[in-house]
C-alpha positions in Angstrom: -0.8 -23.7 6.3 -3.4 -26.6 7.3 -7.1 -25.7 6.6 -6.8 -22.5 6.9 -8.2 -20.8 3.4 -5.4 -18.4 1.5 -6.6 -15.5 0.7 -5.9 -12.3 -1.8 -6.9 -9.2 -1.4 -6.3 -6.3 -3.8 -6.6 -2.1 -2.7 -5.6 -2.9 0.8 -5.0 0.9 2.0 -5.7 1.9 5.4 -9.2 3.6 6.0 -10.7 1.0 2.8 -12.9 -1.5 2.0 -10.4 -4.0 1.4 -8.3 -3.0 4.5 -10.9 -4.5 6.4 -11.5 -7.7 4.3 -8.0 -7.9 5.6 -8.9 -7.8 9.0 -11.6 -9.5 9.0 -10.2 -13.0 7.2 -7.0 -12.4 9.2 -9.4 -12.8 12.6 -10.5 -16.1 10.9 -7.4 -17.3 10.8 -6.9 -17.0 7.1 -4.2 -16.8 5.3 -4.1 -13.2 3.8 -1.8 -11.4 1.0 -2.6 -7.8 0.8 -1.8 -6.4 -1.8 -1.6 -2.6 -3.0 0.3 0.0 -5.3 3.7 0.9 -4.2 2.5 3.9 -3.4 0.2 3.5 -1.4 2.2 0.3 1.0 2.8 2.9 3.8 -0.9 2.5 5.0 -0.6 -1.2 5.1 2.2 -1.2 7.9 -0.1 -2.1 10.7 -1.6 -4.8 8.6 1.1 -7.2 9.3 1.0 -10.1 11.1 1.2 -13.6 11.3 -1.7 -14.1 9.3 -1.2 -11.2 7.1 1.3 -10.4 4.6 1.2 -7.1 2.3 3.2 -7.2 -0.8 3.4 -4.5 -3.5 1.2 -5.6 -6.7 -0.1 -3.1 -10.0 -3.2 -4.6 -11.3 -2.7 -2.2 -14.7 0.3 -4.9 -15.0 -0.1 -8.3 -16.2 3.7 -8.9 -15.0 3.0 -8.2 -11.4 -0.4 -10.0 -11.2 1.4 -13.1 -12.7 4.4 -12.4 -10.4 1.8 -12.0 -7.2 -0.2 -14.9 -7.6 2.7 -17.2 -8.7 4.5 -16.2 -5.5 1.1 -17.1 -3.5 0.6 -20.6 -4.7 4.5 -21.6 -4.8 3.7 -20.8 -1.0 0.7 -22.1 -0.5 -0.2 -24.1 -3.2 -3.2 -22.6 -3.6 -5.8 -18.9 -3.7 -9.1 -20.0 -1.7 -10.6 -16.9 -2.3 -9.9 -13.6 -4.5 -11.3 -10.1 -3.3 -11.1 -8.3 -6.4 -11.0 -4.4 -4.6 -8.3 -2.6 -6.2 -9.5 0.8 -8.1 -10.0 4.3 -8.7 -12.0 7.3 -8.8 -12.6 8.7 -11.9 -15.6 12.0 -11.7 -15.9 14.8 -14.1 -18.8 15.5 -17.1 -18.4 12.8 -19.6 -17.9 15.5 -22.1 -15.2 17.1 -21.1 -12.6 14.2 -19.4 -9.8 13.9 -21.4 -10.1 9.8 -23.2 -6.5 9.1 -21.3 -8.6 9.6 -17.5 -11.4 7.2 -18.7 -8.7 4.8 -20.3 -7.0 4.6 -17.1 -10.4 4.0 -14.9 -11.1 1.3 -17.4 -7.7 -0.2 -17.0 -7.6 -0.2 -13.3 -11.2 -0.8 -12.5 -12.4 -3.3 -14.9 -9.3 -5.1 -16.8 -7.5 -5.0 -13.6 -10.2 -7.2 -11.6 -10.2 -9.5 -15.0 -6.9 -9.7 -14.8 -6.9 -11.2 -11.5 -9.5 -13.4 -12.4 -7.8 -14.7 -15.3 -4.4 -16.0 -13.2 -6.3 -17.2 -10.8 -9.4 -19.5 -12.2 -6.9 -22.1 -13.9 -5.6 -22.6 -10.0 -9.0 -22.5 -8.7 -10.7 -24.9 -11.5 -7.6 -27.3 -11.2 -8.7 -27.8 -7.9 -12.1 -27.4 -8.5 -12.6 -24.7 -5.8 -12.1 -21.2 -5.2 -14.4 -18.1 -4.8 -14.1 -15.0 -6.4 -15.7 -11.9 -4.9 -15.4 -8.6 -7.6 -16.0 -5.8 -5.2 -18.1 -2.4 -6.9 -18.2 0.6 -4.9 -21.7 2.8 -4.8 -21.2 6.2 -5.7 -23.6 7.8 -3.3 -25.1 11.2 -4.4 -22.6 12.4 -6.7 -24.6 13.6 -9.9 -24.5 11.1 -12.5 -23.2 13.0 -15.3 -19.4 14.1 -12.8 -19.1 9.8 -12.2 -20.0 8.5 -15.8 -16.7 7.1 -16.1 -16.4 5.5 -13.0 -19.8 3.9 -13.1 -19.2 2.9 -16.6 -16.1 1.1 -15.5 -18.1 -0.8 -12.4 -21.3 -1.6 -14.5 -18.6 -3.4 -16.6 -17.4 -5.2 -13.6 -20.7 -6.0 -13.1 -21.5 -7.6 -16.3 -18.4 -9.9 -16.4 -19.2 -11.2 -13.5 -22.8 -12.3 -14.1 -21.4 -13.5 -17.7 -18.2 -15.0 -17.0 -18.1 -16.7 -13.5 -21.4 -16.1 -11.5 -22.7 -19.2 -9.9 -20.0 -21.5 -12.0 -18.9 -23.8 -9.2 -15.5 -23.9 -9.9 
């Protein structure tokens, strides 16, 4: 492993933003685990290589985060940097989308990314170093009242990481 910094990356899909985090660490000769839904592994295929692995991980699931990050640092003994990118869409008038929809934005977009955070700080502040990078996506010009629910869950994002971990040097 040597210097070179581990990384994980979460919503690694083909045609995303974390896709080409994965490309782009990978050309500086980090250590990368891509990570996505089961689903969804099919668009990671040309990811691999030597310095990429992709492996299956749910963020909605605290037993697959632990599992995930667990496997990375009985590896490598250590997570340099997380990119927090996993997520979802979630547009339709606030009114109207059935609670379960929003529940399940909330779940993927907020407590997922704080679930990362949380197995991954105590490795991080054991060492006393580690970066943690939550990724928010801009809606563009959808019409506020159709992405309520998915801004709701980013602005949530947002504020945990100014309250919780922004410019804590871990």
């Amino acid at each position: 492993m040597g210097d070179n910094k581990v990384v994980l990356v979460t919503g690694c899909a083909k045609g995303g933003i974390g896709y080409e985090y994965c490309k782009a660490f990978s050309e500086k000769n980090c250590h990368v685990f891509a990570f996505d839904i089961s689903q969804r592994m099919h668009d990671m295929l040309d990811l691999s290589s030597d310095n990429i692995e992709t492996l299956e991980l749910d963020v909605a699931s605290n037993e697959s985060v632990a599992t995930a990050v667990n496997n990375i640092i009985s590896k490598c003994g250590r997570i340099d940097i997380l990119i927090n990118n996993a997520g979802i869409g979630s547009t339709g008038p606030l009114a109207e989308l059935p609670l379960d929809t929003i529940r399940k934005a909330y779940e993927i977009n907020t407590l997922g990314q704080l679930r990362l955070v949380q197995q991954v700080v105590p490795y991080m502040a054991s060492r006393q170093s580690g970066s943690i990078v939550n990724v928010g996506r801009v809606v563009g010009r959808v019409p506020t009242p159709w992405a309520g629910s998915y801004c709701a869950s980013k602005a949530a994002v947002h504020a945990m990481s100014n309250t919780h971990y922004k410019k804590r040097r871990l």
